[in-house]
C-alpha positions as CSV (number, residue, x, y, z in Angstrom):
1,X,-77.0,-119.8,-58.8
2,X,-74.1,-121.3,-57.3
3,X,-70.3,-121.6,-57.7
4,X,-69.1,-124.1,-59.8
5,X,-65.1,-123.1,-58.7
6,X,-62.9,-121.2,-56.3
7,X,-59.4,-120.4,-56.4
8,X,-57.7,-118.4,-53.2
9,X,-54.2,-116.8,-53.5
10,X,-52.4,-115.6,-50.3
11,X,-56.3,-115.5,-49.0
12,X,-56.2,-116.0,-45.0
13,X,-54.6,-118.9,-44.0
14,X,-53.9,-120.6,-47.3
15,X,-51.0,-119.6,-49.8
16,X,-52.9,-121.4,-52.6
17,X,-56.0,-123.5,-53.1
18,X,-58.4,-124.7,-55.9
19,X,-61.9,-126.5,-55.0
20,X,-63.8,-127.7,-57.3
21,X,-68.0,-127.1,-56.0
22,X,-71.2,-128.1,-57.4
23,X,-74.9,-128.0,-56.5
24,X,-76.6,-129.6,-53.8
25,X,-74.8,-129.8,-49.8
26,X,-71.5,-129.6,-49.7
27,X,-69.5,-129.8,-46.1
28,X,-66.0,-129.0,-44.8
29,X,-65.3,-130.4,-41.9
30,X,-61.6,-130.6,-40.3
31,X,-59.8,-129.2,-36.8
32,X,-61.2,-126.0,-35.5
33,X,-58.3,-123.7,-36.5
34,X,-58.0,-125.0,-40.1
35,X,-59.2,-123.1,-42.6
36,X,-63.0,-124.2,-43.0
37,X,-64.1,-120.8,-42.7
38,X,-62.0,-119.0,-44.7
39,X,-63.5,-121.1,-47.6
40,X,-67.2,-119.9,-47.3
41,X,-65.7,-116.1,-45.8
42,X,-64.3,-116.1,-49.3
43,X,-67.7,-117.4,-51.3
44,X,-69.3,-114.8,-49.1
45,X,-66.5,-111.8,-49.8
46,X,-67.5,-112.4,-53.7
47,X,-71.1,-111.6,-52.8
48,X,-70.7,-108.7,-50.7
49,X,-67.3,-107.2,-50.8
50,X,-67.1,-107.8,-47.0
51,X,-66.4,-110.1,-44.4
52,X,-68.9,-111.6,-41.7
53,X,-66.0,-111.8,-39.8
54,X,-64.0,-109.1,-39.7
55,X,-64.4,-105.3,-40.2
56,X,-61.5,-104.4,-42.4
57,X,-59.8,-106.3,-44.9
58,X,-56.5,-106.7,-43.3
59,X,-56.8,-109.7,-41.6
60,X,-58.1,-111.5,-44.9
61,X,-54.2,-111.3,-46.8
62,X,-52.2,-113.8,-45.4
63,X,-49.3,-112.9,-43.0
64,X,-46.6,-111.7,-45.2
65,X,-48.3,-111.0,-48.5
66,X,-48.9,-107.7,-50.1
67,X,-52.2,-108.8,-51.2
68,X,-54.8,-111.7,-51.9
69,X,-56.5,-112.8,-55.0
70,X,-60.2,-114.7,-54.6
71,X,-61.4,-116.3,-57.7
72,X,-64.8,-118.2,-58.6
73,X,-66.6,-119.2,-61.7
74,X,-70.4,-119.6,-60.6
75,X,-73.3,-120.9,-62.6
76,X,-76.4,-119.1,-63.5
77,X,-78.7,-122.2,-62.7
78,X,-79.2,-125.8,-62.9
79,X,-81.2,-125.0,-66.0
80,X,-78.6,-122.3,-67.4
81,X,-75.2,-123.2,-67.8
82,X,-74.3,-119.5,-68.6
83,X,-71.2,-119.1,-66.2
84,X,-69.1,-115.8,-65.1
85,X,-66.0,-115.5,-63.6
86,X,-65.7,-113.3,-60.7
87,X,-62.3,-112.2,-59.0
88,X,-61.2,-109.8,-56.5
89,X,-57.8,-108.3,-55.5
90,X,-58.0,-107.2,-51.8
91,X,-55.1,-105.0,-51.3
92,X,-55.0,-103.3,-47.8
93,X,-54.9,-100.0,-47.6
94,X,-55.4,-99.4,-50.9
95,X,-58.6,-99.5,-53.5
96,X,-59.3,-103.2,-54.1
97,X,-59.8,-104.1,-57.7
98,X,-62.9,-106.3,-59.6
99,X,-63.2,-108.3,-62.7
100,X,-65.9,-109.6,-64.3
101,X,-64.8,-112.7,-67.0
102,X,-61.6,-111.2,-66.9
103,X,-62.6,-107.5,-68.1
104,X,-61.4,-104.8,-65.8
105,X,-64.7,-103.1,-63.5
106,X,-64.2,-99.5,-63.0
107,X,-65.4,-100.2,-59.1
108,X,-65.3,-103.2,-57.3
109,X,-68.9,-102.6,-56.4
110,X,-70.3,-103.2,-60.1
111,X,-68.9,-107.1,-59.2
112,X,-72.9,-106.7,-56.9
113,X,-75.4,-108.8,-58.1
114,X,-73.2,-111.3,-59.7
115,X,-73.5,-114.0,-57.1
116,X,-75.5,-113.8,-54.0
117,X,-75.3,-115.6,-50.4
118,X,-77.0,-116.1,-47.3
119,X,-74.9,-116.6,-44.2
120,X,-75.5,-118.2,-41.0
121,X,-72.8,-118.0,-38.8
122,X,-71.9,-117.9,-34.8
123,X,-71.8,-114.3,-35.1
124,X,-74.6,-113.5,-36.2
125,X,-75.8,-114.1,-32.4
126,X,-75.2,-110.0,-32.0
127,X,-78.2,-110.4,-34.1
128,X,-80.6,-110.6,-31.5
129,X,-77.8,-109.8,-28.3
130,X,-76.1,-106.9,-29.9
131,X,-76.0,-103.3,-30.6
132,X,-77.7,-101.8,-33.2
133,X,-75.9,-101.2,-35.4
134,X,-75.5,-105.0,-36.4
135,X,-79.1,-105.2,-36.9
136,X,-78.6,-102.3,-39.2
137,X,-76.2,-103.8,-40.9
138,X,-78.2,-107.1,-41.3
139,X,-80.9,-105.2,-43.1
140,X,-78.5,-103.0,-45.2
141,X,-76.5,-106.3,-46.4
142,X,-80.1,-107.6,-47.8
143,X,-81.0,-104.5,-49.4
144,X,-78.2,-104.2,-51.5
145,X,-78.5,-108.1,-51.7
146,X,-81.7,-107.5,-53.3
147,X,-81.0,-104.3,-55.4
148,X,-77.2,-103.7,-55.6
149,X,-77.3,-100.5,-56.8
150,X,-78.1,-99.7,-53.6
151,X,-74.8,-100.2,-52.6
152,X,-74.0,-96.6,-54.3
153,X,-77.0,-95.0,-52.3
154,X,-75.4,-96.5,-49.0
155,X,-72.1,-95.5,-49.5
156,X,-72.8,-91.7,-50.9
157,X,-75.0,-91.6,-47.4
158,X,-71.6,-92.4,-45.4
159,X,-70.0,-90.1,-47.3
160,X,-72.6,-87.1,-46.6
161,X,-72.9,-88.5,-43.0
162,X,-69.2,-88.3,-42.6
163,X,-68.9,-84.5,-44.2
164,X,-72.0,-83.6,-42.3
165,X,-71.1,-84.6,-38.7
166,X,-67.3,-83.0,-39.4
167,X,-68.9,-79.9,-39.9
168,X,-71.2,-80.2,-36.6
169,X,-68.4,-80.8,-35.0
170,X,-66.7,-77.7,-36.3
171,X,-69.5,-75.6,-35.5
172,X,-70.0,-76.8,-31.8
173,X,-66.9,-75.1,-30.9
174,X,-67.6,-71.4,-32.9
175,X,-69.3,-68.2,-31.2
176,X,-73.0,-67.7,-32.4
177,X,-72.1,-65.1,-34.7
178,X,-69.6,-66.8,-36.6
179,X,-72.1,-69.5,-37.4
180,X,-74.1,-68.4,-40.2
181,X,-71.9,-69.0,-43.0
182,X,-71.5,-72.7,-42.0
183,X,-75.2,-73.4,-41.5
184,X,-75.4,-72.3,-44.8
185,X,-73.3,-75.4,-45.8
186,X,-74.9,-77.3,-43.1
187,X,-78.2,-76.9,-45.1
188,X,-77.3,-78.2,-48.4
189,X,-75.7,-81.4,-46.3
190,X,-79.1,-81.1,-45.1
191,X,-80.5,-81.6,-47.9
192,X,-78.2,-84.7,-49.4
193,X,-78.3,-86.3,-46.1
194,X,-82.3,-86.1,-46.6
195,X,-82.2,-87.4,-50.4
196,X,-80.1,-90.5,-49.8
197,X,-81.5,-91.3,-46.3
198,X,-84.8,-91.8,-48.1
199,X,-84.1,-94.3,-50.4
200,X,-82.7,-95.9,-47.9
201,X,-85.1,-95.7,-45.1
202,X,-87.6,-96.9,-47.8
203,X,-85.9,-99.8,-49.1
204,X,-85.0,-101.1,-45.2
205,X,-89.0,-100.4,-44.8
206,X,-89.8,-101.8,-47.7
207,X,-87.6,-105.2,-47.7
208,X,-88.8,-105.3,-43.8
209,X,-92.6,-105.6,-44.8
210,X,-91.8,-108.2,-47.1
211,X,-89.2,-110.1,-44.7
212,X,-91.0,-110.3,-41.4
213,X,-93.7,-113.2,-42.6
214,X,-90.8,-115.1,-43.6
215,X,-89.0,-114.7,-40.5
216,X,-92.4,-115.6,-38.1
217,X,-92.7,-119.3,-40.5
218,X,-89.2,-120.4,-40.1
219,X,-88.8,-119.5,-36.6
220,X,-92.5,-121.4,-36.0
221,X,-90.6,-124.1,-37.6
222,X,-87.5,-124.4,-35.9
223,X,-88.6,-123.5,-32.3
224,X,-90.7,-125.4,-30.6
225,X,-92.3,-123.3,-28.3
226,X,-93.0,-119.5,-27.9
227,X,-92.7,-118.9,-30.9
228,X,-94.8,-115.9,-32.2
229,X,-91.7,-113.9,-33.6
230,X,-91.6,-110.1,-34.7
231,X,-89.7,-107.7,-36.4
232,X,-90.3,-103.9,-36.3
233,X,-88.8,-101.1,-37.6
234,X,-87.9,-98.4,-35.0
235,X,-87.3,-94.7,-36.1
236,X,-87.5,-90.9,-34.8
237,X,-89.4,-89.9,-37.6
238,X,-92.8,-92.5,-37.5
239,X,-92.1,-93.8,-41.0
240,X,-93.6,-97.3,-42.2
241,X,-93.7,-99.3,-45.3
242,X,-96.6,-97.4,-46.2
243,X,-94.3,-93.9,-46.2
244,X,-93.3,-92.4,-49.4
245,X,-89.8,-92.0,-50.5
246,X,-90.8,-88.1,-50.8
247,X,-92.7,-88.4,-47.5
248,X,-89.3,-89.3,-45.4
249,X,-87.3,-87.4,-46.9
250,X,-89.6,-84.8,-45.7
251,X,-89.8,-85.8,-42.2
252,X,-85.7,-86.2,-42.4
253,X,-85.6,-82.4,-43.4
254,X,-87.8,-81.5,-40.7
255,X,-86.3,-83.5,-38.0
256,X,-83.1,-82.7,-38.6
257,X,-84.3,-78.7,-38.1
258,X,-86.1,-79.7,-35.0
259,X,-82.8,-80.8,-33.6
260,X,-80.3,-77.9,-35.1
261,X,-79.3,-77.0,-31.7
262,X,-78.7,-80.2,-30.2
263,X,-76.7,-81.5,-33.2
264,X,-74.4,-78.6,-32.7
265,X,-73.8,-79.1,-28.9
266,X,-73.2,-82.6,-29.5
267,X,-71.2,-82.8,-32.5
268,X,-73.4,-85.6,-33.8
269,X,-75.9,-86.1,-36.6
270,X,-79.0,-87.4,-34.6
271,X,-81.2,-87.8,-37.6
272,X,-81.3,-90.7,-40.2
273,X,-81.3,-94.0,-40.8
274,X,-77.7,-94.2,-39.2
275,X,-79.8,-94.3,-35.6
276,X,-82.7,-96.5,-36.5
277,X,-82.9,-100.0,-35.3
278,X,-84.8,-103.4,-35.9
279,X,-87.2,-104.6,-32.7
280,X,-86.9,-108.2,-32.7
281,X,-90.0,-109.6,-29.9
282,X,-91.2,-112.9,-28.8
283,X,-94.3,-113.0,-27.8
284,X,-95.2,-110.1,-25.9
285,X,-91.5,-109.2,-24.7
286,X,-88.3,-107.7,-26.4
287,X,-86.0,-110.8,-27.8
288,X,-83.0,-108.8,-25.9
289,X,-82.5,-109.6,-22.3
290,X,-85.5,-111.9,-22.3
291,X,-84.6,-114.7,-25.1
292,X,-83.0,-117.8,-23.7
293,X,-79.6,-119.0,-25.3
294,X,-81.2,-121.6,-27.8
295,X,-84.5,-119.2,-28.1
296,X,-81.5,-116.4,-29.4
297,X,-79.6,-118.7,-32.2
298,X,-83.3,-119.7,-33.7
299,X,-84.2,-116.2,-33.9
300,X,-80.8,-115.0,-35.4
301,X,-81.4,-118.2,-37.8
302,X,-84.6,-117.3,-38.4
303,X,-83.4,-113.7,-39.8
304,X,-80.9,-115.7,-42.3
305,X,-83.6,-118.3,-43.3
306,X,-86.4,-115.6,-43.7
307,X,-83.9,-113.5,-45.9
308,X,-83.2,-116.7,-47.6
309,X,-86.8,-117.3,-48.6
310,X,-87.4,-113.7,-49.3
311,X,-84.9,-114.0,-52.1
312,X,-86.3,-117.1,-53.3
313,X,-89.5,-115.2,-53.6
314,X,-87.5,-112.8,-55.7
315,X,-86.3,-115.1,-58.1
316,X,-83.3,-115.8,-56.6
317,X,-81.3,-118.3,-55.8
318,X,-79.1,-117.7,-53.6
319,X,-75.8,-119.7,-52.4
320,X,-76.7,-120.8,-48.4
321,X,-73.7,-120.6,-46.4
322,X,-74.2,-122.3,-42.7
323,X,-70.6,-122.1,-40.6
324,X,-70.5,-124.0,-37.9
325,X,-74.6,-123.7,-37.1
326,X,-75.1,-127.5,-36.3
327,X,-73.2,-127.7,-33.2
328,X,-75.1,-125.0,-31.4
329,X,-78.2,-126.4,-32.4
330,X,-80.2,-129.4,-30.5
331,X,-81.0,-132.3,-32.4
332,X,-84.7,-131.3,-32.8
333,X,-83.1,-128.0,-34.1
334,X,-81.2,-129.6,-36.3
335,X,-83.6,-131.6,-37.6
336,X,-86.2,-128.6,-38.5
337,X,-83.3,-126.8,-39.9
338,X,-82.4,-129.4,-42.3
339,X,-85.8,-130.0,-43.8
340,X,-85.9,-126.3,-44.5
341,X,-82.8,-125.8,-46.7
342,X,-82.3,-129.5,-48.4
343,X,-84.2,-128.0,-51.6
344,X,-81.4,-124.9,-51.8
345,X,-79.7,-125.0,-54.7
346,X,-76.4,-125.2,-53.2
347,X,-75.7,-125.6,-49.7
348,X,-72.0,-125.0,-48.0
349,X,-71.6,-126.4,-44.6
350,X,-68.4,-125.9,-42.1
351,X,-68.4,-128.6,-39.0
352,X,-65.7,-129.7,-36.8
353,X,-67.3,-132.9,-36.2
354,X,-69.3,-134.0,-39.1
355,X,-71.8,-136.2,-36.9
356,X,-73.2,-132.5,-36.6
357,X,-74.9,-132.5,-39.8
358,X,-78.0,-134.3,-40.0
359,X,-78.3,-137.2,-42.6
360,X,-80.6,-135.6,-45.1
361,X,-77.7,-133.2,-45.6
362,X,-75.4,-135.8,-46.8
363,X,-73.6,-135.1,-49.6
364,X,-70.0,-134.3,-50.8
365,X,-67.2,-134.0,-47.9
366,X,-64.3,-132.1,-47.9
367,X,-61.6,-132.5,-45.0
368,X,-59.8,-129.8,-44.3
369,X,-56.2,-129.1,-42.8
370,X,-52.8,-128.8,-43.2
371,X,-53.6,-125.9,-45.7
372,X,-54.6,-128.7,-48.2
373,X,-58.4,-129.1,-49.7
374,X,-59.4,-132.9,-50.1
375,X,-62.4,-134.6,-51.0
376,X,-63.9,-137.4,-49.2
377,X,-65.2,-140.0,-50.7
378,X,-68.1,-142.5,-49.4
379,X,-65.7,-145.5,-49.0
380,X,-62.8,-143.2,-47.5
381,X,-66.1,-141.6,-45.1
């Protein structure tokens, strides 16, 4: 799989822009400041709907313009020439709209599964340095990378999760005897909350059994030293890959009784896979507060390349998208890294400095600046 063409209209910095892409390792390099990024955020917005940027969609329509258009034709395979055309309209504050070869998709959403990415980027540090909820999201993202009709089970979750702590909230401030009608409701959102929060408890469990050997060989191959990584699934309720879908939504349904009381005092839904987390360890100590700088960025590239693999295992082949890795990376690092991904299929690379990419990565060059797209050629290099 990879993108053959992509078109941007009004999309971050530029007004309009057409690149023409192929297989193999392909890098932009150009000014910090200039646009390099916004080219793979937009690859990447085709694959997911989001940003690995940004939180909202605001900041992706250029200053001025009522909305932005992102366009890409991508290729089944070097063996299939099958091609689809994929397009968004982001229009903030309003519902975005998806086409697929130019027909009309009833949700955005159904665009899943159409083209897939990997991303490495510097903010994927948070990672191993961050809260929670970004390694949540890191699992979540490959889930629905994996099976995207999980992104319907993820969003009807938010949904419940929203409708369920709103009515905590309400009850927190009611007497005791004016409480039973709304634990009534409470119940059934019990019971949804449950139903969806299985499915995708087991899919994070599930994806995370099959990930984590991944993620111990390609950090053994980038780090030198100490480097016996984990990853561990950390929840309230004791599930494990082993756990049936049945089984945890079981234990959801009973925790979530267990802590009635609590829920209500706090306003809060304390139960699900909203609170769980991913235990990232080296060695015999927690990643977080103990991993040095460079021990950090190999883990949080280890994540990226075991997720990488993992779909490769799939039989998938995903577009890898590395933004501005190189330059954090020693040249040892660099070095490991590029023997690992020169086989991808196709390869997109940001640097400001293109001495940053190792040689074995060498392949077209695009400069970028001046809101202008130009390709370099080997005499002009």
């Amino acid at each position: 799989m990879f993108v053959t063409h992509l078109s941007l209209a009004d999309f971050r910095s530029y007004g309009s822009v057409e690149v023409a892409l192929g297989p193999g390792v392909t890098t932009f390099t150009g000014a910090n400041g200039q646009g390099k990024t916004n080219l793979i955020e937009a690859v990447d917005y085709l694959a997911t709907l989001g940003s690995h940027r940004v939180a909202s969609d605001q900041p992706l329509v250029r200053h001025t313009a009522q909305r932005a258009i992102v366009r890409a034709r991508v290729q089944a395979g070097l063996d299939d020439a099958r091609q689809l055309l994929l397009e968004v309209e982001i229009v903030p504050g309003k519902a975005n709209r998806a086409s697929l070869n130019r027909a009309p998709l009833r949700r955005p959403r159904e665009l899943l599964g159409a083209l897939r990415t990997v991303v490495f980027s510097p903010e994927d540090l948070a990672l191993v340095k961050g809260d929670p909820s970004e390694r949540r999201r890191f699992i979540d993202e490959l889930i629905t990378t994996r099976w995207p009709r999980l992104a319907g089970v993820r969003a009807d979750y938010d949904r419940v999760l929203r409708q369920r702590s709103a009515l905590l909230k309400s009850l927190g401030g009611r007497p005791r005897s004016l409480q039973a009608d709304a634990e009534t409701t409470l119940l059934v959102w019990d019971e949804s909350l449950a139903r969806f929060g299985a499915e995708l408890m087991q899919a994070r469990l599930a994806t995370l059994a099959d990930l984590t050997p991944h993620v111990a060989a390609a950090y053994t191959a980038i780090a030198p030293l100490n480097n016996d990584a984990r990853v561990d699934y950390r929840c309230a309720i004791g599930a494990d890959a082993t756990t049936t879908r049945g089984e945890i939504e079981t234990l959801l349904t009973e925790a979530m009784a267990q802590r009635r009381n609590d829920e209500i005092q706090r306003g809060v839904c304390l139960v699900g896979p909203h609170r769980d987390d991913l235990v990232l360890s080296l060695g015999a100590l927690p990643a977080k507060g103990y991993a040095s700088h460079g021990e950090s960025w190999s883990f949080a590239l280890a994540l990226e390349l075991g997720a990488f693999a993992l779909l490769r295992g799939d039989g998938v082949e995903p577009v890898l998208i590395l933004d501005d890795v190189f330059a954090e990376l020693d040249e040892l690092r660099r070095g490991r890294l590029a023997g690992m991904i020169e086989e991808a299929e196709q390869v997109l690379i940001t640097a400001a400095v293109p001495d940053d990419v190792p040689p074995q990565l060498a392949g077209r060059r695009f400069l970028v600046g001046g809101g202008e797209v130009s390709e370099v050629s080997d005499a002009g290099a």
